[in-house]
C-alpha positions as CSV (number, residue, x, y, z in Angstrom):
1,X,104.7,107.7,92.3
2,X,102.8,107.9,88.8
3,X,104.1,104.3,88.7
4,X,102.2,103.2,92.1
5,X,99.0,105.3,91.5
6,X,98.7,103.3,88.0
7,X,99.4,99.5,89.9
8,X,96.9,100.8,92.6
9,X,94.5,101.7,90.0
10,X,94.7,98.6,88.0
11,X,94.6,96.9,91.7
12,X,91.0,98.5,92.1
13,X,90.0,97.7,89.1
14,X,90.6,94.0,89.5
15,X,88.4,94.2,92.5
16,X,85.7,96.1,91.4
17,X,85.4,93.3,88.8
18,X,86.1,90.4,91.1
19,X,83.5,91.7,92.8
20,X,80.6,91.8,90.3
21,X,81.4,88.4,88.6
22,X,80.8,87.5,92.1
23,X,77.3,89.2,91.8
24,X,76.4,88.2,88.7
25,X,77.9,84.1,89.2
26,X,77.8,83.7,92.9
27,X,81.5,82.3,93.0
28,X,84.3,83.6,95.0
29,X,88.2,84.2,94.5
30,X,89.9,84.3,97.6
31,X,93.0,84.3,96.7
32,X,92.7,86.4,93.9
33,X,90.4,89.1,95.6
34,X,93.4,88.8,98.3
35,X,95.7,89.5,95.6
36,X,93.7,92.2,94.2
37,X,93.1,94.0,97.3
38,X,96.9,94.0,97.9
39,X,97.9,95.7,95.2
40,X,95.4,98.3,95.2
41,X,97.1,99.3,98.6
42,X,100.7,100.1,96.5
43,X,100.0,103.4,96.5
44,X,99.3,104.1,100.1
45,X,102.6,101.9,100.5
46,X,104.4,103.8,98.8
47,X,103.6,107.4,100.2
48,X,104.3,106.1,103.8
49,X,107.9,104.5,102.8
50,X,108.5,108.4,101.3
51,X,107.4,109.5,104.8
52,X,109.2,107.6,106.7
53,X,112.3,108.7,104.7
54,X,111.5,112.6,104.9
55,X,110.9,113.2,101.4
56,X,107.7,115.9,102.4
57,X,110.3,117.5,105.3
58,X,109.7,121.4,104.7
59,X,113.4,121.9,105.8
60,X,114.8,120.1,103.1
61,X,114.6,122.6,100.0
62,X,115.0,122.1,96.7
63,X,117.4,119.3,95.2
């Protein structure tokens, strides 16, 4: 998880400066905003694969 919270970080931070190059130059990336916004949604990826495999079931106990 520490993994996919650091990926989804880095994902958001290539947005947020996709983003304001596009402010500041008026050009667009499609494909890498695209790119950008995907990653940044590892982390929520992540939790629901651990979901779906009952890794938060309260009647599982500890390993």
């Amino acid at each position: 998880m520490p993994i996919a919270f650091l990926v989804g970080f880095i994902g958001l931070l290539a947005v947020a400066l996709i983003l304001t190059d596009h402010l500041l130059h008026n050009r667009w990336e499609a494909q890498v905003f695209a790119a950008a916004v995907t990653v940044s949604l590892v982390p929520a990826a992540v939790f629901l694969l651990r979901w779906m495999r009952g890794h938060f079931n309260r009647h599982l106990g500890d390993p």
